[in-house]
MILUMGU-202029 format. One record per residue (C-alpha): y, x, z; residue number from 0. Coordinates in steps of 0.2 Angstrom, whole numbers, padded with zeros to 4 digits, always signed. Each point is the difference from the previous one (the first is absolute). Layout:
<nodes>
> c2_c1_c3_seq
> Y_X_Z_NUM
...
</nodes>
This chain:
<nodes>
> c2_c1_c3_seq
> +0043_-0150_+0083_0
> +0017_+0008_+0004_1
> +0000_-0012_+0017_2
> -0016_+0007_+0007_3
> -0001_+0008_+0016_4
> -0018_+0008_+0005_5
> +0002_-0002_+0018_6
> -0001_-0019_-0003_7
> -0019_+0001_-0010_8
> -0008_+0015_+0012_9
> -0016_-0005_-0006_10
> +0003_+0001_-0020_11
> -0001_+0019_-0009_12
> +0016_+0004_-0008_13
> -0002_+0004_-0017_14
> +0014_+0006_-0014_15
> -0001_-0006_-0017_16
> -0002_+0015_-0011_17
> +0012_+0001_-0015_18
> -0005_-0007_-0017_19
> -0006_+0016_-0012_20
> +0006_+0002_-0017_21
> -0016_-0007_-0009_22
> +0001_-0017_+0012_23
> +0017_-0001_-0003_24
> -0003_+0000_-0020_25
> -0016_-0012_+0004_26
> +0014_-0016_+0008_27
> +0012_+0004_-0015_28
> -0016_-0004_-0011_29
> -0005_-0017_+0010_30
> +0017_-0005_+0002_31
> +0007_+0002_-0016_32
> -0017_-0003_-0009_33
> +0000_+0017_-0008_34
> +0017_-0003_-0010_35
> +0001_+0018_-0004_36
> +0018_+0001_-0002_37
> +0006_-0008_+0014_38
> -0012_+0013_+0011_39
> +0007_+0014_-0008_40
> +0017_-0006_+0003_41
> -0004_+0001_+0019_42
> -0009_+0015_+0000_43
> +0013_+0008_-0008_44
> +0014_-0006_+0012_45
> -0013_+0007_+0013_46
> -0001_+0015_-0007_47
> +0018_+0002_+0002_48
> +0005_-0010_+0017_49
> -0011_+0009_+0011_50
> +0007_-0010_+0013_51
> -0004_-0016_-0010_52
> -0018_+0007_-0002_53
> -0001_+0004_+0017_54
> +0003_-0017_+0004_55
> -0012_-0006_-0012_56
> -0017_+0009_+0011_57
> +0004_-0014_+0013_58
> -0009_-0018_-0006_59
> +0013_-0011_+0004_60
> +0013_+0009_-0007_61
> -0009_+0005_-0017_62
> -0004_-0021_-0001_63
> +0021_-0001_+0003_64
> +0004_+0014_-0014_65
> -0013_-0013_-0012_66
> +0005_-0016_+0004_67
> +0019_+0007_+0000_68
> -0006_+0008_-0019_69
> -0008_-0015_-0006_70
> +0017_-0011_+0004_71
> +0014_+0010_-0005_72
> -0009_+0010_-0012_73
> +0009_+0015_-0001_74
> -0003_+0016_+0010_75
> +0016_+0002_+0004_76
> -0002_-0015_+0013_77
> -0011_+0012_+0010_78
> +0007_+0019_-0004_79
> +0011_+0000_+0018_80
> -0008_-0008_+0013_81
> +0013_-0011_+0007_82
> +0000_-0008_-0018_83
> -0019_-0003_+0002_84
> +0002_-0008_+0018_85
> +0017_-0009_-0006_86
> -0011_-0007_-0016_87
> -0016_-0001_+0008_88
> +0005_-0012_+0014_89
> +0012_-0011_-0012_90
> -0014_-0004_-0009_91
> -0011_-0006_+0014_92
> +0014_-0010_+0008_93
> +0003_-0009_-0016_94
> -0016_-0007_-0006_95
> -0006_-0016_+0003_96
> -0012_-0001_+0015_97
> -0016_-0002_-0006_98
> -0004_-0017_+0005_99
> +0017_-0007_-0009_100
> +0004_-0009_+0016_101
> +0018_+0005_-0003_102
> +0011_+0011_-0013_103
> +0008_+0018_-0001_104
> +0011_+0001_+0015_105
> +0018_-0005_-0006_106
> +0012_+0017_-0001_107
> +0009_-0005_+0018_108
> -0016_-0001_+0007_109
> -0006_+0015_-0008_110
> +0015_+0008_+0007_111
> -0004_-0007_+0019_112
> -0018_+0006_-0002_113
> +0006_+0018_-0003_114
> +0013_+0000_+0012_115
> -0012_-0006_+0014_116
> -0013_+0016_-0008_117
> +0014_+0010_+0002_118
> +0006_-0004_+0017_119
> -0017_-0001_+0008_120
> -0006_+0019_-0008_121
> +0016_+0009_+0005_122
> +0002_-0008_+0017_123
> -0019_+0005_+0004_124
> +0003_+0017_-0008_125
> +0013_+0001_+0010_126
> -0013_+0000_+0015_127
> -0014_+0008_-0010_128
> -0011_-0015_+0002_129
> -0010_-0005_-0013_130
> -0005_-0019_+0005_131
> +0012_-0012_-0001_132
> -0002_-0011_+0016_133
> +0002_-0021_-0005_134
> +0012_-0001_+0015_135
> +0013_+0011_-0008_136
> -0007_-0005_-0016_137
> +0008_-0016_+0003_138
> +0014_+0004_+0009_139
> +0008_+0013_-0012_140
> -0007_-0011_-0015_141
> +0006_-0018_+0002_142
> +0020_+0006_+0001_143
> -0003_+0007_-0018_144
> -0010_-0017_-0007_145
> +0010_-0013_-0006_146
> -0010_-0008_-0013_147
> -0011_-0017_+0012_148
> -0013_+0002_-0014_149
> -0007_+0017_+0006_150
> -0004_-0004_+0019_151
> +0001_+0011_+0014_152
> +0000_+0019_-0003_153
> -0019_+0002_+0007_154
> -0006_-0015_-0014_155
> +0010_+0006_-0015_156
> -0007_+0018_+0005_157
> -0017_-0007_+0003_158
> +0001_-0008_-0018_159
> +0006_+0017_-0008_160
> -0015_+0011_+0006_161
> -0012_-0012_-0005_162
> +0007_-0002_-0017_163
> +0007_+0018_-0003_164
> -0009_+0012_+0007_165
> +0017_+0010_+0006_166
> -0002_-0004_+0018_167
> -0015_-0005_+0013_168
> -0003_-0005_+0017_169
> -0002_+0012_+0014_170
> -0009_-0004_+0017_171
> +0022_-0003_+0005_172
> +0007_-0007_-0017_173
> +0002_+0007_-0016_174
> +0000_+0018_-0007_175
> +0001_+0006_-0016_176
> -0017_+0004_-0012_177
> +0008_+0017_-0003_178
> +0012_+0011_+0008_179
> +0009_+0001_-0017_180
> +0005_-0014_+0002_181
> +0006_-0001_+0017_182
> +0010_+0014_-0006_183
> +0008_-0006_-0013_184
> +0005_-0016_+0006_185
> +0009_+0011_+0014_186
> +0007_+0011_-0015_187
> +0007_-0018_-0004_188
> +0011_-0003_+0017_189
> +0006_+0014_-0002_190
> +0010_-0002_-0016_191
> +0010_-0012_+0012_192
> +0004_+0016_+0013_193
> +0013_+0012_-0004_194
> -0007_+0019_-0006_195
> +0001_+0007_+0018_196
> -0012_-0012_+0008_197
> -0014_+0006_-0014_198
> +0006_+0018_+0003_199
> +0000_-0001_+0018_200
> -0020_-0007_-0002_201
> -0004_+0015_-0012_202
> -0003_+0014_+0011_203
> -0015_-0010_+0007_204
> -0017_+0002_-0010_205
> -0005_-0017_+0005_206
> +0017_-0006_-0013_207
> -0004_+0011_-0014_208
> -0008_-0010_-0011_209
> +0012_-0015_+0003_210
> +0013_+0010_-0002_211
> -0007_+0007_-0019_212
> -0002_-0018_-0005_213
> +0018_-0005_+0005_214
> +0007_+0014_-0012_215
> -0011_-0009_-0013_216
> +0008_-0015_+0003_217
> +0017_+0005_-0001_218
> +0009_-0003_-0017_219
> +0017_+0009_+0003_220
> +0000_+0018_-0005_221
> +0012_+0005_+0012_222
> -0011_-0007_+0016_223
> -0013_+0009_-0008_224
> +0011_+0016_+0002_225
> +0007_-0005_+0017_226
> -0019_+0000_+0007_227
> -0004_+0016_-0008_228
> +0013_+0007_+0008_229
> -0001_-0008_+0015_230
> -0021_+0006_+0004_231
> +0005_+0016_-0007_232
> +0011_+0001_+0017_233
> -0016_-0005_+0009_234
> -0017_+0001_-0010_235
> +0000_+0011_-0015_236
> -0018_-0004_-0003_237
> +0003_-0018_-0001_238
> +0017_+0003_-0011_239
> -0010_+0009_-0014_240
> -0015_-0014_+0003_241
> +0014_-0013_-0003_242
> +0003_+0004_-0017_243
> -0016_-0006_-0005_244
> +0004_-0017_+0002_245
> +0018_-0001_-0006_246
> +0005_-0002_-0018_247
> +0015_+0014_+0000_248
> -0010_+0017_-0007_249
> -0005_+0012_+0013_250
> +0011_+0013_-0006_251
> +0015_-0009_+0003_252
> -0004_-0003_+0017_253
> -0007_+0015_+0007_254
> +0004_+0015_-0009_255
> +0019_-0002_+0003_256
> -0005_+0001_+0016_257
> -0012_+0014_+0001_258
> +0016_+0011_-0011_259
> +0010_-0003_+0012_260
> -0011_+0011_+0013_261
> +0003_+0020_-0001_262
> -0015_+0010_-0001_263
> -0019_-0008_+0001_264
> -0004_+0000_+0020_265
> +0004_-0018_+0000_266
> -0011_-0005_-0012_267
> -0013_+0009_+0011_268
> +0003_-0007_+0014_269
> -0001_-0019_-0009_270
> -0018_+0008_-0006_271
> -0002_+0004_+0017_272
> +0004_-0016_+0009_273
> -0011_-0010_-0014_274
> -0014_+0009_+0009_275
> +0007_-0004_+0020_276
> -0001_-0015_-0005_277
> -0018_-0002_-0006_278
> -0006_-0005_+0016_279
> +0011_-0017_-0001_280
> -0009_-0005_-0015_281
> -0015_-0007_-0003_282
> -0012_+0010_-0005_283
> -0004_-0013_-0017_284
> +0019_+0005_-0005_285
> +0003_+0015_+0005_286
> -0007_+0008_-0019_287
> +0010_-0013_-0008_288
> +0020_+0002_+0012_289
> -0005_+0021_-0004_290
> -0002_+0000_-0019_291
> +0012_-0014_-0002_292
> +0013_+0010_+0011_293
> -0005_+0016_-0009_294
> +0000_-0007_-0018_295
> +0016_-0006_+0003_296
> +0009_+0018_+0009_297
> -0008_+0010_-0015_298
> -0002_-0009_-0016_299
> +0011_-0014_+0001_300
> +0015_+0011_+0007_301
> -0003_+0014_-0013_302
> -0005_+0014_+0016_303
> +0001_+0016_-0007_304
> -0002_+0012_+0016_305
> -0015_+0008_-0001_306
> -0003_-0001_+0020_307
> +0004_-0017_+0002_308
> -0012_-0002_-0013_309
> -0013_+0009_+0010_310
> +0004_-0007_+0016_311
> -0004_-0016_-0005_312
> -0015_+0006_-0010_313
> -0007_+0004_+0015_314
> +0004_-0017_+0011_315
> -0009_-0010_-0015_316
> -0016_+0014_+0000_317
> +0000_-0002_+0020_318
> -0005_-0019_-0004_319
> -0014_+0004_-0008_320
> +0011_-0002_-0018_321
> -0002_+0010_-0013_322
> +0017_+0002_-0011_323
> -0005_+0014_-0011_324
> -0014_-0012_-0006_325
> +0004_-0008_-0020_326
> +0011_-0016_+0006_327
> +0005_+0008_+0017_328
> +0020_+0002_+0003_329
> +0000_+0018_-0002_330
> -0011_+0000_-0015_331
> +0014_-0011_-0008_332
> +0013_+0008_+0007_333
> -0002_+0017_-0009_334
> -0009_-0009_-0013_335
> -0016_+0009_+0001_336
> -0010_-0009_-0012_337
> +0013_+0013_-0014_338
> -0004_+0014_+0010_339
> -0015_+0006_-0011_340
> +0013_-0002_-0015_341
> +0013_+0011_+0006_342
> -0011_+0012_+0006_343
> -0005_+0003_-0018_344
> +0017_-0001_-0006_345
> +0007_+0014_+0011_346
> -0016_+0010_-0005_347
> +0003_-0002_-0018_348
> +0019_+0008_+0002_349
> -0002_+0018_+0001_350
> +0018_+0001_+0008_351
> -0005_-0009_+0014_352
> -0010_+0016_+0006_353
> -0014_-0012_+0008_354
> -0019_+0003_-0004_355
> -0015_+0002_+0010_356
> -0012_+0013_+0003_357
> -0017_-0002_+0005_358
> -0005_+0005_+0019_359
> -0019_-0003_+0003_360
> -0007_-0003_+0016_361
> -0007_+0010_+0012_362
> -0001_+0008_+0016_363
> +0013_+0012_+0010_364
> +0006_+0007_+0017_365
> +0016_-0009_+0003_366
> +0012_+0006_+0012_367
> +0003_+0018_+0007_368
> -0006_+0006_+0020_369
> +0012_+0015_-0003_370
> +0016_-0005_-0001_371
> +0008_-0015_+0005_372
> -0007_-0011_+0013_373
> +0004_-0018_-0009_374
> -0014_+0007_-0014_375
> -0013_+0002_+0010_376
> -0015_-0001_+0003_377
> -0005_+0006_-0017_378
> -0013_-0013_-0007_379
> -0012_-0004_-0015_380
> +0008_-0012_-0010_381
> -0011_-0012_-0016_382
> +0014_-0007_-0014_383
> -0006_-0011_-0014_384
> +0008_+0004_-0016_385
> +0018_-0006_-0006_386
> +0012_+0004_-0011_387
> +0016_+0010_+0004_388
> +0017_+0001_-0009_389
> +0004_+0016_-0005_390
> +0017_-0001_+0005_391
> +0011_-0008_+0012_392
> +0007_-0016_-0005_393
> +0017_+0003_-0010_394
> +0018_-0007_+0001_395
> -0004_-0006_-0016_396
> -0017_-0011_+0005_397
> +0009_-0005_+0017_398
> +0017_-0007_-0010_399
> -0011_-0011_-0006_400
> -0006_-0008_+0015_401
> +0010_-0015_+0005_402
> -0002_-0001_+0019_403
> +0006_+0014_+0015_404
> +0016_+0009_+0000_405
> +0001_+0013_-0012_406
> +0006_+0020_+0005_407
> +0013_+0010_-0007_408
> -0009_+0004_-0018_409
> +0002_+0018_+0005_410
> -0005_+0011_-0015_411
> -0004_-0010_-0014_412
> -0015_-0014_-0007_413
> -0014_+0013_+0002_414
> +0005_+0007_+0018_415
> -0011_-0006_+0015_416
> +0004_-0019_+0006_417
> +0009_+0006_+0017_418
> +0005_-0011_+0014_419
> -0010_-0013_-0001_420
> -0009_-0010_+0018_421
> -0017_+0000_+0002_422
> +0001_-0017_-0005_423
> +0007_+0004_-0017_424
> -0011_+0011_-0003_425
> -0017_-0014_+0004_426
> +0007_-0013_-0011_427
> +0006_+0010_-0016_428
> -0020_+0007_+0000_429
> -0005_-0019_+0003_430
> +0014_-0005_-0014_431
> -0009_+0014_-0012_432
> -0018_-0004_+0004_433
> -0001_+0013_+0012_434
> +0000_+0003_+0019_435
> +0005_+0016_+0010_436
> -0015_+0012_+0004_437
> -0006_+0002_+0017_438
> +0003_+0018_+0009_439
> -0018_+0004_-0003_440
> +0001_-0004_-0019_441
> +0015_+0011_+0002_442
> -0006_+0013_+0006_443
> -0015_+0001_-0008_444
> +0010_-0001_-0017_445
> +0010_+0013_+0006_446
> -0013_+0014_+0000_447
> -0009_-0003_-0016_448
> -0013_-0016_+0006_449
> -0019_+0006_+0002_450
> +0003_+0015_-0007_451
> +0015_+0006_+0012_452
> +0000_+0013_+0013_453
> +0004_-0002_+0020_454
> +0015_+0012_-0003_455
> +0017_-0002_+0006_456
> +0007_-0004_-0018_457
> -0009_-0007_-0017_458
> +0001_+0018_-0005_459
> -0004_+0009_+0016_460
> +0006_+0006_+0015_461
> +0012_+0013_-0005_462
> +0018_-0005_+0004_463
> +0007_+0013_-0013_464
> -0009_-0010_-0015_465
> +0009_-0016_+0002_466
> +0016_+0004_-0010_467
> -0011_-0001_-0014_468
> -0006_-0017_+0004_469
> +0013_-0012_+0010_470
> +0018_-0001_+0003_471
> +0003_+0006_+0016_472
> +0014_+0010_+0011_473
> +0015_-0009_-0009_474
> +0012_-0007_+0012_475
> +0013_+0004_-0010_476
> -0003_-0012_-0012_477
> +0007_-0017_-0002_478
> -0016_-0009_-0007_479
> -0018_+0001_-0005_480
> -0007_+0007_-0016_481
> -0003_-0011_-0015_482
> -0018_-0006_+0002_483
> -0006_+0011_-0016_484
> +0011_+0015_+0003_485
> -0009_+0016_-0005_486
> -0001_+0015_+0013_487
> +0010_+0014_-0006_488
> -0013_+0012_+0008_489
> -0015_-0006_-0012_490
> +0009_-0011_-0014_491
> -0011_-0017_+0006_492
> +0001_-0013_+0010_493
> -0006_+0001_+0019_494
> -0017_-0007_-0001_495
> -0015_+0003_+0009_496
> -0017_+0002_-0003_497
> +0000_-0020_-0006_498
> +0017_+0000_-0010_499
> +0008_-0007_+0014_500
> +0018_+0004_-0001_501
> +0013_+0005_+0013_502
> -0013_-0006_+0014_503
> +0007_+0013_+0013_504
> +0020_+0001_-0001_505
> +0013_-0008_-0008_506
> +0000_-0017_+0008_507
> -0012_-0006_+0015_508
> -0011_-0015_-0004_509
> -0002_-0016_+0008_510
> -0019_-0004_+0005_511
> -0010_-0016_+0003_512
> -0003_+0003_+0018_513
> +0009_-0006_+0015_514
> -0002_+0016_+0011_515
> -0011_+0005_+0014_516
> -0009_+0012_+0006_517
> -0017_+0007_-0010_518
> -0016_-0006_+0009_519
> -0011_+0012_+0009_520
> -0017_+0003_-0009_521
> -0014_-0004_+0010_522
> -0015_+0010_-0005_523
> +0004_+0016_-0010_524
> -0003_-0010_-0020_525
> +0007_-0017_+0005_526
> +0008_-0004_-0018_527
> +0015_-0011_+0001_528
> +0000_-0011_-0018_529
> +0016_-0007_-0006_530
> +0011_+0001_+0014_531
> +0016_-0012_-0001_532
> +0007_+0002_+0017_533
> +0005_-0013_+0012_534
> +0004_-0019_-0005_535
> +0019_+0004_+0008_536
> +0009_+0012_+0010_537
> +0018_+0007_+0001_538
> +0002_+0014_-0012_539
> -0006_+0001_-0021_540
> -0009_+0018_-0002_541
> +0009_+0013_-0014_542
> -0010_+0016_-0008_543
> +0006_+0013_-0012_544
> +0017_+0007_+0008_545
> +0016_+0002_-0013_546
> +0009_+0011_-0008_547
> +0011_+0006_+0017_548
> -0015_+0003_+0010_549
> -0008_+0019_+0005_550
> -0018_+0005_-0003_551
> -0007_-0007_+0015_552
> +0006_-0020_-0004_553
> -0010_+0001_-0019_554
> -0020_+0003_+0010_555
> -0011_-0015_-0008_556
> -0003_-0002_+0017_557
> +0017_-0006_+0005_558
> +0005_-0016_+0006_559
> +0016_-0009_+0002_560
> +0005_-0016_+0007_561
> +0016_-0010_+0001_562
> +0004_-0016_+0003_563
> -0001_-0014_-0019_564
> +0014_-0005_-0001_565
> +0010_+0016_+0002_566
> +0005_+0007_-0018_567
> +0004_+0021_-0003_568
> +0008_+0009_-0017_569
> -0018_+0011_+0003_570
> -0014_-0014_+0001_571
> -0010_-0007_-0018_572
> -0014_-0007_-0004_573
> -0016_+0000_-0011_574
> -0011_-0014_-0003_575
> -0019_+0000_-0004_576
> -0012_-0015_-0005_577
> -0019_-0003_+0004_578
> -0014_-0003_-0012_579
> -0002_-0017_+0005_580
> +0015_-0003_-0009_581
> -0004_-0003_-0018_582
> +0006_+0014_-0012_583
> -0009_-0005_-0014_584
> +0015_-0004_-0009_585
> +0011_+0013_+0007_586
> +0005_+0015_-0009_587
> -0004_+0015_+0011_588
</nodes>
């Protein structure tokens, strides 16, 4: 029970009552509809897309209210916001007969006297954040609302409606609701009688939040939806974008006037940010559901197309054991993963687009360089599976193509190295293709010709005199990168190395996987590191490759760069590569 305190039962063992799982869930619709298929796949189906309605629906009680609500109105739109649900839900069970017939419906002015007195008793203990009513106040605050002789005193009419409805029951004081959903909606009620500011002043406090969602429900003027909006936007972001769920005005017109009318994305992060300060306010049953609601709302409602706000709040829904990139997760729907596969093999079947892969079978190699800089060392055995690597950067033309980040000068033309994009461009165009970003030691081991490469200072060698006729280099002068297949003038081909990897030291540095750090010390002379990835976070992204400015020194396989995601340079591309466990059994390669 809502009322119950544990200090006044210190012999009992507290228990919590698990959630409902999907299959018990489908087992009550079958008993209480008698297997009437249609009507259960209408629910499921409004489920499937209310997860705060199916959230509501692992609790007993309120699945038995989302049934019994069905069964009446018969239409699952009586359910699909949940102030509707409680509105419905409760109007039916005040206006039945009793179930000994010992007297009628209630007549409308009583019905109205009965909410009133719901009302006023919710929001007045609310108010005080007690859940039991006391029969004292009960009483007191009722018998100044009743007018009708036929409904008694406050404490009998109530005694009468828990025993007939089920809405309310008696605590060890009084009377307290069956369900905090309802305590909170009937506040929600009394509050349609205050003005905006009273609600607003409320909303900044956890314990009001889920009154203060089911008083936007209730509202049926659009501009006092708009007012409220604006109002916990002031105050309570998170709670702002969560309002939306419950109004009938679309999200869009809502929030994303509100969101342009900020410059730049750091305030969008900083909302990401304070959804996760204030975790610790909220129960630890909500917390999953406020978080993906919040977050569904900020990037697939509004339309988000910054790539790091993306990731930002990619990596608040992972840190609560979410999984987004998972078929039906936000991000998955976001970039619309489930076409990944299909324009993976579109862009492959367009020569022009200069995208294809080349094969780069695993192995083992020495990784990093004792000699030279100290961020490379120590020098370490590395194991990489197998993956596939594409042959070139990715293109202007393949990048133009990607409907999310902000897109650089197109300096050069379609078939000129995508420049200037974040680290966080960079993740989700692979993601959008089907494809991820490789890992340094993928990188590097790619870079000097996979199991069959040499511990040199180059692919080719260590000869600093020989690069000319393998990479651009030593070109300051110029305004922008080669094009991606530009042949060397010194040999008549492309820059490729032992693999037919092209341009993979010079023309443009590459973004890596990795978040940096320093390369772990070998503990016995054949310790063999497999499949490194890096830390799970850090400050900086990692960079190989060097560009078409650099000297000699900056194009070692060995070098390593690093600088901060979000930063973007005229000299930084990318490439892409894809694992086996992908499925290329219907890709062209």
């Amino acid at each position: 029970p809502i009322g119950l305190k544990k200090e006044n039962y210190p012999g009992f063992y507290h228990a919590e009552l698990l959630p409902l799982e999907a299959e018990m869930i489908q087992n009550y619709l079958k008993r209480w509809f008698k297997n009437d298929a249609d009507r259960i796949e209408q629910l499921l189906g409004t489920f499937q897309h209310k997860p705060r309605i199916a959230a509501l629906a692992t609790n007993p009680f309120l699945l038995s209210m989302i049934c019994f609500t069905f069964q009446h109105g018969g239409d699952t739109a009586l359910i699909e916001r949940r102030s509707d649900l409680y509105a419905n839900c409760t109007k039916y069970l005040l206006e039945r007969r009793y179930a000994d017939d010992s007297r009628a419906r209630f007549t409308d002015a009583e019905f109205e006297e009965l909410l009133d007195i719901l009302k006023e008793l919710s929001l007045r203990f609310f108010l005080w954040q007690e859940a039991d009513f006391p029969v004292d106040h009960v009483n007191v605050m009722g018998d100044r609302i009743l007018k009708s002789d036929d409904l008694g005193r406050t404490e009998q009419f109530l005694d009468a409606i828990q025993r007939q409805t089920g809405l309310i029951q008696r605590a060890k004081e009084g009377f307290t609701f069956v369900h905090r959903s309802l305590w909170e909606y009937f506040t929600a009620r009394a509050l349609l009688d205050k003005k905006a500011e009273f609600v607003i002043r409320h909303a900044a406090d956890p314990f009001w939040e889920e009154v203060v969602r089911l008083y936007a429900g209730l509202l049926e003027d659009e501009n006092k939806e708009k007012n409220l909006v604006i109002g916990l936007w002031n105050i309570n972001r998170p709670l702002a974008l969560r309002v939306t769920t419950e109004v009938k005005t679309p999200v869009a017109e809502l929030i994303k006037p509100l969101i342009e009318q900020e410059t730049g994305n750091q305030n969008k992060l900083l909302l990401i940010d304070s959804v996760q300060q204030s975790l610790p306010l909220i129960s630890e049953t909500e917390r999953k559901n406020l978080i993906h609601e919040t977050v569904q709302i900020l990037l697939v409602d509004c339309e988000e197309r910054d790539c790091e706000v993306i990731n930002y709040a990619q990596q608040l829904l992972e840190r609560q054991g979410m999984d987004p990139l998972e078929p039906g997760g936000i991000i998955y729907r976001l970039f619309d993963l489930a076409q990944a596969e299909e324009r993976q093999r579109q862009l492959l079947n367009d020569p022009a687009n200069c995208f294809e892969w080349i094969e780069v079978k695993g192995g083992t190699f020495w990784m990093g360089d004792d000699e030279h800089d100290p961020y490379e060392r120590p020098a370490h055995q590395v194991k990489v599976d197998g993956f596939f690597m594409s042959k070139h950067p990715v293109t202007n033309r393949l990048l133009k193509l990607f409907p999310f980040g902000e897109k650089y000068p197109n300096y050069g033309g379609e078939k000129h190295p995508a420049i200037g994009n974040t680290w966080y461009e960079a993740y989700y165009f692979a993601l959008w293709i089907g494809a991820q970003l490789p890992t340094e030691a993928q990188w590097e081991y790619a870079v000097r010709g996979g199991r069959h490469g040499k511990r040199t200072l180059y692919y080719f060698g260590d000869d600093a005199a020989d690069l000319p006729r393998n990479a651009w280099f030593g070109e300051g002068e110029k305004r922008e990168a080669h094009a991606v297949n530009d042949r060397n003038p010194r040999t008549g081909k492309e820059n490729l190395n032992s693999l037919g990897l092209a341009n993979m030291l010079g023309n443009v540095r590459e973004w890596c996987a990795d978040w940096s750090t320093n390369y772990p010390e070998p503990q016995t002379e054949d310790e063999l590191f497999e499949n490194p990835t890096g830390p799970s976070h850090g400050i900086y992204k990692t960079l190989r490759g060097g560009n078409f400015a650099n000297d000699a020194d900056a194009l070692r396989c060995a070098r390593r760069y690093l600088i901060h995601p979000e930063n973007r340079y005229g000299y930084i591309g990318f490439r892409v590569i894809r694992c086996p466990s992908h499925s290329f059994e219907n890709l062209e390669i």
